[in-house]
C-alpha positions, 0 to 999 in steps of 0.5 A, a space after each residue: 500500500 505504500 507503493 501504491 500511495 507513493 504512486 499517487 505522489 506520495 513523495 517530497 516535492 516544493 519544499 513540503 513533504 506531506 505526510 509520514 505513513 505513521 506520524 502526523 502533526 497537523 497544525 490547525 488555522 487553516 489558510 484565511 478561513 479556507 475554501 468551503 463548497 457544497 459539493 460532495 462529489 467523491 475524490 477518491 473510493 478506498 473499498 466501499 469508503 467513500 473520500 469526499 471532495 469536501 473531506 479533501 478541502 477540510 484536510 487542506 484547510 487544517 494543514 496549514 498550507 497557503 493558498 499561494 504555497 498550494 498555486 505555485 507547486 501545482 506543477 509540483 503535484 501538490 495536490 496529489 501529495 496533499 490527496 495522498 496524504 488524506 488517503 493514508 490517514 484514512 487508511 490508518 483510520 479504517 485499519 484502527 476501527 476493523 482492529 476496534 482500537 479505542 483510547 479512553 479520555 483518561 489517556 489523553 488527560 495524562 498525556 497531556 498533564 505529562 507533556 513537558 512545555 506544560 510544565 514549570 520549573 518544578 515539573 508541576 502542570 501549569 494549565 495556563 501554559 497549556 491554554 496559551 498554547 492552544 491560543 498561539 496555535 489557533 486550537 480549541 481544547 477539544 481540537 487538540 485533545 481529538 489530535 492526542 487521540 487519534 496520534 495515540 490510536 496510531 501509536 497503538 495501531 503500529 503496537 498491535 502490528 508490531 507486537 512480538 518483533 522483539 527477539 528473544 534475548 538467547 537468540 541475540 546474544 548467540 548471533 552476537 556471539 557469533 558475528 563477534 567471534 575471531 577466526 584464526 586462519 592461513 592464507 596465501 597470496 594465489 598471484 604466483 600461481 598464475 601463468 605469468 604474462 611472458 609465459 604466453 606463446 605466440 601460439 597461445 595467443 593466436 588460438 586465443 584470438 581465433 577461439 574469440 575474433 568475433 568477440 575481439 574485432 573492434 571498430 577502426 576509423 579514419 578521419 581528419 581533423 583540425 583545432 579551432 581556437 582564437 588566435 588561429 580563427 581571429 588572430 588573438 588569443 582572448 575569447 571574445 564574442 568575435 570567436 564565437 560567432 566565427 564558431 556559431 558559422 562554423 556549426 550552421 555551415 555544418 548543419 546546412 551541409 557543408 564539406 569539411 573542406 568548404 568550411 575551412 576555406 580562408 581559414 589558415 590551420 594544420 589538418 590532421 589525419 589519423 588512420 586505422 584508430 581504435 583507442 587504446 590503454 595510451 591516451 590521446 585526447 583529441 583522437 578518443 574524444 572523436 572517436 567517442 563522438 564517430 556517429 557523427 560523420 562531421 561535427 564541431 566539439 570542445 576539446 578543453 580550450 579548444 575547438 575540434 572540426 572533424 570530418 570521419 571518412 571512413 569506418 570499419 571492423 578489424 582483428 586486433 594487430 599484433 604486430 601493433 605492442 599496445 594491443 599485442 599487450 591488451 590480448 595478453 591481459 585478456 588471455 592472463 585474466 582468462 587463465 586467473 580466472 579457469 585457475 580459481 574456478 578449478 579450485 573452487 570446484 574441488 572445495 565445493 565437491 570436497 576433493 580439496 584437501 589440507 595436503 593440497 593446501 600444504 603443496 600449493 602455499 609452499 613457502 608462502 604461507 602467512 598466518 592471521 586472525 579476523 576479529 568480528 564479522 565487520 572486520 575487513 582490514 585483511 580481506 574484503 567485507 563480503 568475503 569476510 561474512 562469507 567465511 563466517 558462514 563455514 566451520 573450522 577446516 573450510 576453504 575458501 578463495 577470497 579477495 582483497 581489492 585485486 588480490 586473490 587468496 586461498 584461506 583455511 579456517 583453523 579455529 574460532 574463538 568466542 570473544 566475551 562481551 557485555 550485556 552493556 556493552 554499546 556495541 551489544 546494545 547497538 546490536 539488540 536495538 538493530 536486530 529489534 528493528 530488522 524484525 520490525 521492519 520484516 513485520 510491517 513490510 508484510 503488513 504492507 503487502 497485506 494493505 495492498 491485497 486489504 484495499 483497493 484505492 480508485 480516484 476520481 480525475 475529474 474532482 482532482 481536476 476541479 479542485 486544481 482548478 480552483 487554485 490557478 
């Protein structure tokens, strides 16, 4: 059902964000005595619920809106978040009276009589700072008492949705516990088990290249070009209002179809010409921007402090050259990464099918082994966070590859060891109260799905039409 009224507009836009699912605060007085009308023509239906165009207007005078605030965010979707606003408190309303929620008026005294801006320096109730308070904010007694009221049926209705969301407290700390346990592991750095890059034949990289020429064909272009600034367009070096207009010329000969060649007539500059250009690991400004810019067959682009005019003659797919080093070396990077990759997926195939063994683990660390300890569950200063909750998913004598940035590991878990805390502990509370609210969260997500199934909400266009109407 939030989905649902999030799609009438229920969001912030023009400064005002209209109403929180479950808290309100209305501040009465209205906008100048309002608008009032008659008409009763419904502005929404939620089931058999009919929401009056006049229930409407009694909501926008009691939200303290302006008129004029209301006017210039109508483009905004004012009113449909105003109208979305009204449909959740009706919502709320229906869901309080099928669960037959009531709150008696003693309540609400107390409350009242325990509010703080009530009260003296003593902390006794003084009765005329509550009725100055009434009178600052326009509100009569039974006015405000009626907001206590339906602010603590809220209260209550939540309460009821979210009761038993609290974990029982051996659960807690055995999640704790576990997410706060060290784990004691050996590792080593799997680089130098990878074939090195020179290892590559020539042969290698040639069955490469024919297993993937589809995947390794790259669009080349040929194509001109010359830079444009104010000392070889005007003769000066400032950018003056002279340059631009040269440069707006320039960009209408383009769009009316002149040649490359006909523009630059009269115009004294070098022209460059580049054939066969792909771009590549060594970076050249002026030909990738181009290249970035080839659906374009002519055009004029800014290249920093400069002016590009470029003219594309000719485009077209080719096989990597590898008698080019740049891109000889780019294939080896791809056939290094492949090998890296078919490596590490041998390894965890075997951990997953059990066939990986602490001999094997022995054989392939050599030399290299290194020891260390993982202190909690968050404790990501040796291995990457997610590979660290990973871990702490297996038992003692697992394996596991894992990373750091670009690093790749083979880690053997050798032992845990529970750490001892405190129930008083910030970090344990800061626990309990996160774990409390996921469960929270849990319940009233599938209570929201329940509202979307519970009721169906339709609008009236036309009545939201008028009302909008109304205001322009």
């Amino acid at each position: 059902m939030i989905k649902k009224l999030k799609e009438l507009g229920w969001k912030k836009t023009g400064g005002f964000l209209v109403m929180a699912f479950v808290a309100f605060a209305f501040i009465f007085g209205g906008f100048g005595g309002g608008f009032s009308t008659n008409n009763q023509n419904n502005i929404a239906k939620i089931n058999k619920t009919n929401v009056t165009s006049q229930d409407f207007i009694d909501y926008i005078n009691q939200s303290g809106i302006s008129q004029e605030a209301i006017r210039d965010n109508l483009e905004n979707n004012i009113i449909e978040e105003l109208l979305s606003g009204l449909i959740s408190t009706t919502l709320i309303d229906l869901e309080i009276k099928d669960f037959d929620l009531s709150i008696n008026e003693r309540t609400i005294l107390k409350n009242i009589k325990e509010n703080k801006n009530f009260h003296d320096e003593n902390g006794t109730f003084q009765r005329i700072k509550y009725e100055k308070f009434l009178l600052s904010n326009n509100l009569s007694a039974p006015m405000f008492e009626l907001q206590l009221k339906n602010r603590e049926l809220q209260k209550h209705l939540f309460e009821f949705i979210g009761a038993g969301t609290i974990t029982p407290n051996f659960l807690i700390k055995k999640k704790f516990e576990e997410n706060n346990k060290s784990l004691d592991i050996e590792y080593f750095d799997m680089e130098n088990l990878y074939k090195k890059k020179a290892d590559y034949t020539a042969s290698e990289i040639e069955i490469f290249m024919d297993e993937n020429k589809d995947q390794l064909k790259r669009e080349y272009i040929d194509f001109k070009y010359v830079i444009l600034n104010p000392k070889n367009l005007i003769g000066i070096e400032e950018f003056n209002q002279e340059f631009f207009d040269e440069i707006d010329s320039i960009e209408n000969k383009i769009s009316q179809g002149s040649t490359f060649d006909t523009i630059l007539e009269g115009i004294n500059v070098d022209i460059v010409e580049v054939n066969q250009f792909a771009p590549s690991s060594s970076k050249q400004i002026n030909e990738d921007l181009i290249y970035s810019k080839k659906t374009s067959k002519i055009d004029l682009i800014e290249s920093g402090d400069n002016f590009l005019l470029y003219n594309i003659d000719n485009q077209y797919d080719r096989a990597p050259d590898l008698n080019d080093e740049i891109i000889k070396g780019e294939i080896v990077e791809l056939i290094y990464q492949k090998g890296k990759f078919d490596y590490n997926r041998e390894i965890i195939e075997e951990i997953q099918n059990k066939k990986f063994d602490n001999l094997k683990f022995e054989e392939l660390a050599g030399s290299k082994k290194e020891y260390s300890s993982i202190n909690s569950i968050e404790d990501d200063k040796l291995i990457d966070i997610n590979s660290v909750k990973m871990l702490y998913t297996l038992p003692v004598n697992s394996f596991a590859l894992v990373n750091k940035e670009d690093k790749i590991y083979l880690v053997k878990i050798t032992r845990t060891n529970k750490n001892s805390f405190s129930e008083n502990d910030e970090k344990y509370i800061k626990f309990v109260n996160e774990q409390n609210t996921n469960n929270r969260k849990s319940i009233l997500q599938s209570y929201d799905e329940l509202l979307n199934t519970k009721y169906q909400v339709q609008l009236n266009q036309k009545t939201i039409d008028r009302i909008k109407n109304y205001f322009k």
